[in-house]
C-alpha positions as CSV (number, residue, x, y, z in Angstrom):
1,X,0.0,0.0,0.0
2,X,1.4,3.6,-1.1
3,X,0.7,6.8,1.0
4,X,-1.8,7.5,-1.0
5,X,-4.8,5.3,-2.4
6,X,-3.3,5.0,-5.8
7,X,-4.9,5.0,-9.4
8,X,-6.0,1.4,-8.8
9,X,-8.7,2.5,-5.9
10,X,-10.0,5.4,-7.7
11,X,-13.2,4.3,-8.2
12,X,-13.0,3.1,-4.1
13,X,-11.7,6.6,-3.4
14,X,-14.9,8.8,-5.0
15,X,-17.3,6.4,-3.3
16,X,-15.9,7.5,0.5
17,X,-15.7,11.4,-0.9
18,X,-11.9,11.0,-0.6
19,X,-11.8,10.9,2.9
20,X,-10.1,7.7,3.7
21,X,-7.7,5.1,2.0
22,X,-9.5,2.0,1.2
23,X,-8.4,-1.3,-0.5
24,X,-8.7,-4.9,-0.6
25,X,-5.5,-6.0,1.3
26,X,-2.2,-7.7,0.5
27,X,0.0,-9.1,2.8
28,X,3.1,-8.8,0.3
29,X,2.0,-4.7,-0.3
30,X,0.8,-3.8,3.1
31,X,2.5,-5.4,6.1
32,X,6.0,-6.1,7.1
33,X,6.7,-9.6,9.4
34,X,8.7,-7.0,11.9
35,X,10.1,-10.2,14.3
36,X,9.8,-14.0,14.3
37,X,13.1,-14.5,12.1
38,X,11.2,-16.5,9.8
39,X,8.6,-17.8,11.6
40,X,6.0,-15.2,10.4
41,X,5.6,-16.4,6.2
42,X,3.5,-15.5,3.4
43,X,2.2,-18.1,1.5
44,X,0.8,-17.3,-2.1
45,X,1.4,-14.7,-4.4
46,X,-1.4,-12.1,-3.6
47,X,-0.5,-11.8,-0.4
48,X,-3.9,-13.3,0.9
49,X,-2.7,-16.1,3.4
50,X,-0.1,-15.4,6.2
51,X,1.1,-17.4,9.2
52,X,2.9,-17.0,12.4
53,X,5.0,-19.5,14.2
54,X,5.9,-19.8,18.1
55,X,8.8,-21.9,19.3
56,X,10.7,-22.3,22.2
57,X,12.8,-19.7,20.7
58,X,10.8,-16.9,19.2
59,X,7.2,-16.1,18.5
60,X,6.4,-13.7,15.2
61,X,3.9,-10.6,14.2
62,X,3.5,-8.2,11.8
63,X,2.5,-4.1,11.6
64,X,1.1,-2.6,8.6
65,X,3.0,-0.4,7.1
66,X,0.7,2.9,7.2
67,X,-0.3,4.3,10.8
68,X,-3.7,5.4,10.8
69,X,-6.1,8.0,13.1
70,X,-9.2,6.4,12.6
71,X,-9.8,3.6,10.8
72,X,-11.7,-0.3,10.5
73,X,-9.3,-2.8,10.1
74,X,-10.2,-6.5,9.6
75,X,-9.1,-9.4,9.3
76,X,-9.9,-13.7,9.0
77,X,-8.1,-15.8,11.7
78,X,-7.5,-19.7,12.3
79,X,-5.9,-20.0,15.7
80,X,-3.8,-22.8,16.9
81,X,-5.1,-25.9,17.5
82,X,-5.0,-28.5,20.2
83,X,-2.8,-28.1,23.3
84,X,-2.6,-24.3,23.0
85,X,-1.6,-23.3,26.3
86,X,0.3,-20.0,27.2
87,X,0.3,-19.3,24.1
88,X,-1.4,-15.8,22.5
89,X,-2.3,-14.9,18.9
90,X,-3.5,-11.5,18.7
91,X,-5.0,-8.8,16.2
92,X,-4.6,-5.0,17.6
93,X,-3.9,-1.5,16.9
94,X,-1.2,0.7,18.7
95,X,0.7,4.3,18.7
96,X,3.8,4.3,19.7
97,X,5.5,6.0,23.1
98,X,5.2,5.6,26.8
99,X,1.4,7.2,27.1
100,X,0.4,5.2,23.9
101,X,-3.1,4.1,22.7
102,X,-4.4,0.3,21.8
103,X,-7.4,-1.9,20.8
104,X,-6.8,-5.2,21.4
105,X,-8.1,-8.5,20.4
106,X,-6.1,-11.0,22.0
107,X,-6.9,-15.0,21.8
108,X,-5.8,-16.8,24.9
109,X,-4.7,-20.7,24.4
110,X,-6.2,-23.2,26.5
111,X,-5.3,-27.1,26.9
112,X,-6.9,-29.5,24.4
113,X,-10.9,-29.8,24.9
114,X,-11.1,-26.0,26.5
115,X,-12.3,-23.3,25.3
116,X,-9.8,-20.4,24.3
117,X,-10.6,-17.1,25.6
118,X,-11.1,-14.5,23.4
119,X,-9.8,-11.1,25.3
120,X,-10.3,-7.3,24.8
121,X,-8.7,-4.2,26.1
122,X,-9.0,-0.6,25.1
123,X,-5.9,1.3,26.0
124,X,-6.0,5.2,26.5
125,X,-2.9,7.1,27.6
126,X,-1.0,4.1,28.4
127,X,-3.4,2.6,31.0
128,X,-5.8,-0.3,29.9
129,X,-7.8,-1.7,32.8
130,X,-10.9,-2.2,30.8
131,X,-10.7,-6.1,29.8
132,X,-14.0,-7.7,28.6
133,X,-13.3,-11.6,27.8
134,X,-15.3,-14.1,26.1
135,X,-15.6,-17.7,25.3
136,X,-16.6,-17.7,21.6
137,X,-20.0,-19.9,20.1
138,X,-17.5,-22.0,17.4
139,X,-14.5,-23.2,17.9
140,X,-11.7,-21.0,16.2
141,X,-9.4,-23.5,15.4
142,X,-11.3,-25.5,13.1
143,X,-11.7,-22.5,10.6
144,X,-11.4,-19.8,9.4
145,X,-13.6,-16.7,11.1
146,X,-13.8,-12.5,10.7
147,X,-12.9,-10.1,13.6
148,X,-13.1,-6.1,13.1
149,X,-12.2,-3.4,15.4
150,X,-13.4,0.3,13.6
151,X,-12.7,2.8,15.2
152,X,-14.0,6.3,14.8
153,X,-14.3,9.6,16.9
154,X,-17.6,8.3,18.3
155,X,-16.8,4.7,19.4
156,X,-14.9,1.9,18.7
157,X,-16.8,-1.7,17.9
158,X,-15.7,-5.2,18.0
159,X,-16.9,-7.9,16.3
160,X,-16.9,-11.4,15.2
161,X,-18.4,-12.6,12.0
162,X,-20.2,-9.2,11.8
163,X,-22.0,-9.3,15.0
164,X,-20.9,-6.7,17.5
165,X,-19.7,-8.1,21.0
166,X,-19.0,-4.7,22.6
167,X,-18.8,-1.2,22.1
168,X,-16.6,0.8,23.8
169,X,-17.7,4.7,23.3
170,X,-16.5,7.8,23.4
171,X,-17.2,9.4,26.9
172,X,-14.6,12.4,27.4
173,X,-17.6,14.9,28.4
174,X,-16.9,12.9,32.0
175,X,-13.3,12.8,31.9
176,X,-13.2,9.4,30.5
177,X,-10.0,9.4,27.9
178,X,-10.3,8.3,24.3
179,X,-8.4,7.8,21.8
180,X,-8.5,10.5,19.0
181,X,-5.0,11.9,18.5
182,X,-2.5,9.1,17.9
183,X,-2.0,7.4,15.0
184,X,-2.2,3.4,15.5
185,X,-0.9,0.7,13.2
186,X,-2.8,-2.6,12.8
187,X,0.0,-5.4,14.6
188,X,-0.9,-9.4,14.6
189,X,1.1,-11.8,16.9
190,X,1.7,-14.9,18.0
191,X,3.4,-15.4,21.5
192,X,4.4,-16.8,24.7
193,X,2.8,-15.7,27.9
194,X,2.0,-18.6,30.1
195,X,3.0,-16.8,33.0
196,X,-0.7,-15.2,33.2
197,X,-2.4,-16.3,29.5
198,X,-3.9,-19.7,30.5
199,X,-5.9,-20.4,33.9
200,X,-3.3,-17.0,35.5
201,X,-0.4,-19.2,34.5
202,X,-1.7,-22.7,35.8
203,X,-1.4,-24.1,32.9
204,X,2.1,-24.3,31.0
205,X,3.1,-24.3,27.3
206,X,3.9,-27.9,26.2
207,X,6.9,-26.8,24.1
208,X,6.7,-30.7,22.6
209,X,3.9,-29.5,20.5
210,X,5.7,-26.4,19.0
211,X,5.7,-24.9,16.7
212,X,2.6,-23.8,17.0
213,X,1.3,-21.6,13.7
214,X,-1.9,-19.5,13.5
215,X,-3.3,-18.2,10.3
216,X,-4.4,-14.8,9.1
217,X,-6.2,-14.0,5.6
218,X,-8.3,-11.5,4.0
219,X,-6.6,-8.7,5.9
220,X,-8.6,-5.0,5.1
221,X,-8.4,-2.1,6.0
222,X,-10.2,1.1,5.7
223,X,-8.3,3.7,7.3
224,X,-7.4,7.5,7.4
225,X,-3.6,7.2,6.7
226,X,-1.8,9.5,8.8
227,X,1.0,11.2,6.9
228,X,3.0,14.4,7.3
229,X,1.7,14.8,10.3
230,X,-2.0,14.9,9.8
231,X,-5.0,12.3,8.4
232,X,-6.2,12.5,5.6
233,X,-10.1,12.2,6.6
234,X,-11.3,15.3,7.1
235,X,-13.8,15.8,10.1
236,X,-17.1,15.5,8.3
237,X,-16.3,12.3,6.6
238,X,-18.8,10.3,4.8
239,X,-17.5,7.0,4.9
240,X,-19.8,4.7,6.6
241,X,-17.0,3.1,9.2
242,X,-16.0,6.9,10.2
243,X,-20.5,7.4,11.2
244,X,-20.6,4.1,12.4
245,X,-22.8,3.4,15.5
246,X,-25.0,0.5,16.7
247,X,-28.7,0.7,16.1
248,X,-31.4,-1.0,18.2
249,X,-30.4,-4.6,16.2
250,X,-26.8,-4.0,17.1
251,X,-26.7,-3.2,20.7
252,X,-29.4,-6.3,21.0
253,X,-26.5,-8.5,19.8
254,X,-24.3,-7.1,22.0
255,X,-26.3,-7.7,24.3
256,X,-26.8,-11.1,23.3
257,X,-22.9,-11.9,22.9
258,X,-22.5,-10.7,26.4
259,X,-25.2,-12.5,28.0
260,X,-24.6,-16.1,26.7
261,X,-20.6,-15.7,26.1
262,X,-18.8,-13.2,28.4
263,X,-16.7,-14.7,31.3
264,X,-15.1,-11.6,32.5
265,X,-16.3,-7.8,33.1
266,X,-14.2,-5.6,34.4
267,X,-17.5,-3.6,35.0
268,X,-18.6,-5.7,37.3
269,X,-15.2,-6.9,39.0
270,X,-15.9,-5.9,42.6
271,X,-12.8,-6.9,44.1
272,X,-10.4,-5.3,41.7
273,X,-12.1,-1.9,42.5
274,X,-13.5,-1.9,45.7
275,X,-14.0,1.5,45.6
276,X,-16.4,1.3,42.8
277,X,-15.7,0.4,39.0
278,X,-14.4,2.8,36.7
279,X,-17.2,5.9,35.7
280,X,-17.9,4.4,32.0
281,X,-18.4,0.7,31.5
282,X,-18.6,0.1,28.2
């Protein structure tokens, strides 16, 4: 992907008013394997399927290669299968710096015939604190599935196979930070943490099944590249990610995924903050 949309996206371009770079994604144009020595691989010649590797040695990810203020970024995932204890494949956006900001999905590995944990985290200034975890209706190892975080200045949405498990919105008429004035990338990972990813750290990586690969595909993007210092969508946007918000249907499937599926709130974690949860819970 070049700084700008290119001739190729023209027609893409005029559809969102010019406001934001959008394209059907290639691994080969668009992301660089940063670590991993190896381990992270592209495997056909569009650039449409990539894995990453774990060994005892080294784990892999990639970053796209624009940063973006604003932007919905998606992508299809097949996590690792079987024994995948303390292990953690992730999809996420971050700035850079010490006070930086972050959307996370990360996928927690589990031993064989548990469920993995799907975990999310909005990050604002450097301080998270606002997990949300799930136990997902399918089991992602056996295919391939779609998760997409868009952000905009309003909210920011996840969701799974198009149906929203949690919006997290903007609340900064209360004091509540949110993040609107770093530019993130889009990073993927696959990692060791089985100090605290499976059971907190009961249950340890079985390094006799490694290496253990997950695979990405059909990465896209729709974004508002952030170049010479500024974005390229202007404020009154018209692209339908940049307006996004949840209707009546939407927030009733949020409501839904949270009923049947969530494991962990930090909105209702009592004992973390005993002096009463955080002012927003979303």
């Amino acid at each position: 992907m070049k700084s700008s949309c290119g001739t190729r996206l023209a027609f893409l371009v005029l559809f969102v008013a010019q406001s934001a770079c959008v394209y059907a994604g290639s691994f080969h144009k668009d992301v660089n394997i940063h670590w991993g020595h190896g381990r992270g691989k592209i495997h056909d010649n569009e650039g449409k399927l990539l894995s990453l590797s774990l060994d005892n040695s080294s784990g892999s990810g990639f970053q796209s290669n624009q940063e973006f203020l604003y932007g919905k970024a998606e992508v299809q995932m097949k996590l690792v299968p079987g024994n995948s204890a303390g292990t953690v494949t992730t999809f996420y956006l971050k700035s850079h710096g010490t006070t930086w900001d972050e959307v996370d999905f990360e996928f927690l590995g589990n031993i064989t015939g548990h469920p993995y944990t799907l975990h999310t985290n909005v990050y604002t200034k450097g301080l998270g604190d606002k997990e949300q975890q799930f136990h997902l209706w399918f089991d992602p190892t056996a295919d391939f599935h779609t998760y997409c975080i868009t952000w905009n200045p309003q909210r920011i949405i996840f969701t799974v196979d198009n149906i929203p498990i949690r919006e997290f919105k903007n609340s900064e008429s209360i004091g509540i930070h949110f993040p609107k004035s770093q530019p993130m990338r889009v990073y993927a990972s696959l990692w060791e943490a089985e100090h605290w990813a499976t059971r907190g750290g009961l249950e340890k990586t079985d390094w006799s099944k490694a290496p253990f690969t997950a695979y990405y595909r059909n990465y896209n993007v729709e974004g508002c590249v952030w170049a010479h210092g500024k974005s390229s969508c202007p404020a009154n946007s018209h692209s339908r990610w940049f307006n996004k918000k949840l209707g009546k249907g939407g927030m009733n499937k949020v409501k839904w995924a949270q009923r049947k599926y969530m494991v962990y709130n930090y909105c209702t974690d009592k004992k973390r903050f005993p002096r009463g949860v955080p002012a927003v819970c979303t």
